[in-house]
N, C-alpha and C positions, 0 to 999 in steps of 0.2 A: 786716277785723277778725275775728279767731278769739272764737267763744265757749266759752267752758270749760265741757265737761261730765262732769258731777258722776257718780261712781260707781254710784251709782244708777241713773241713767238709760243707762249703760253695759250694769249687769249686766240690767234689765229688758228692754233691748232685744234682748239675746243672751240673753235666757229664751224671751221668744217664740217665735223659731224651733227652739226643741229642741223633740224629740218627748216624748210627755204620761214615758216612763219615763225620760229625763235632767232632765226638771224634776223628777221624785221623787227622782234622783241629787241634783241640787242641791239639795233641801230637804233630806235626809238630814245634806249635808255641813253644811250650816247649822246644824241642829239639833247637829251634833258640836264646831263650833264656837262655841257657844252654852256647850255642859256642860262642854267644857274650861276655858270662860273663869269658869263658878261654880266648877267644882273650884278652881282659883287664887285667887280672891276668895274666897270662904268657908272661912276655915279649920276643923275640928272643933273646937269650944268644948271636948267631952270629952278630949280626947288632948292628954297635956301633955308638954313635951317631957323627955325621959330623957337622961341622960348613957350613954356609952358600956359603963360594966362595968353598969350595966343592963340595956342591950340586950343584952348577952353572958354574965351573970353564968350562964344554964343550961347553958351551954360550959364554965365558969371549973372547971379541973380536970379536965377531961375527957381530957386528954394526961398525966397525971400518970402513970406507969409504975414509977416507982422506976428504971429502967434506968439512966439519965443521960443525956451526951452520948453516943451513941456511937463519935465521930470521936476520942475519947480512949480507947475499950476496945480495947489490941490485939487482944483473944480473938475481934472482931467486924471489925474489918477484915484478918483473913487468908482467903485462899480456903482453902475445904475441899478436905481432900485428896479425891485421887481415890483412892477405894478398889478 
């Protein structure tokens, strides 16, 4: 009969045998996956969400040139001559 073991008991037993700077490795990663998992669970209470020409509206107009399309101005799709 197999007895099933528990993750736990897997990763402690293979913490053991690393040397004292890959247990710091491993803690490090732990702790990173620890702050990723608050970042996701905790959303900012202050930060509400915005629609689109919000997020962009400091761009809105920013391309305005008066020129128009240019693929419609002959005077702009001829090559210049060679002088």
């Amino acid at each position: 009969m197999t007895q099933a073991v528990s993750y736990e008991q897997i990763i402690l037993e293979n913490v053991k045998i690393l040397t004292p700077q890959q247990q710091q490795e491993v803690l490090d990663f732990i702790e990173f996956l620890h702050s990723k998992n608050q970042k996701i669970e905790t959303p900012n209470p202050e930060k509400k969400p915005i629609s689109a020409y919000e997020a962009a509206k400091q761009w809105v107009g920013c391309v305005d040139s008066g020129i128009g399309d240019l693929s419609y101005n002959k005077k702009y799709l001829e090559r210049p001559s060679a002088k």
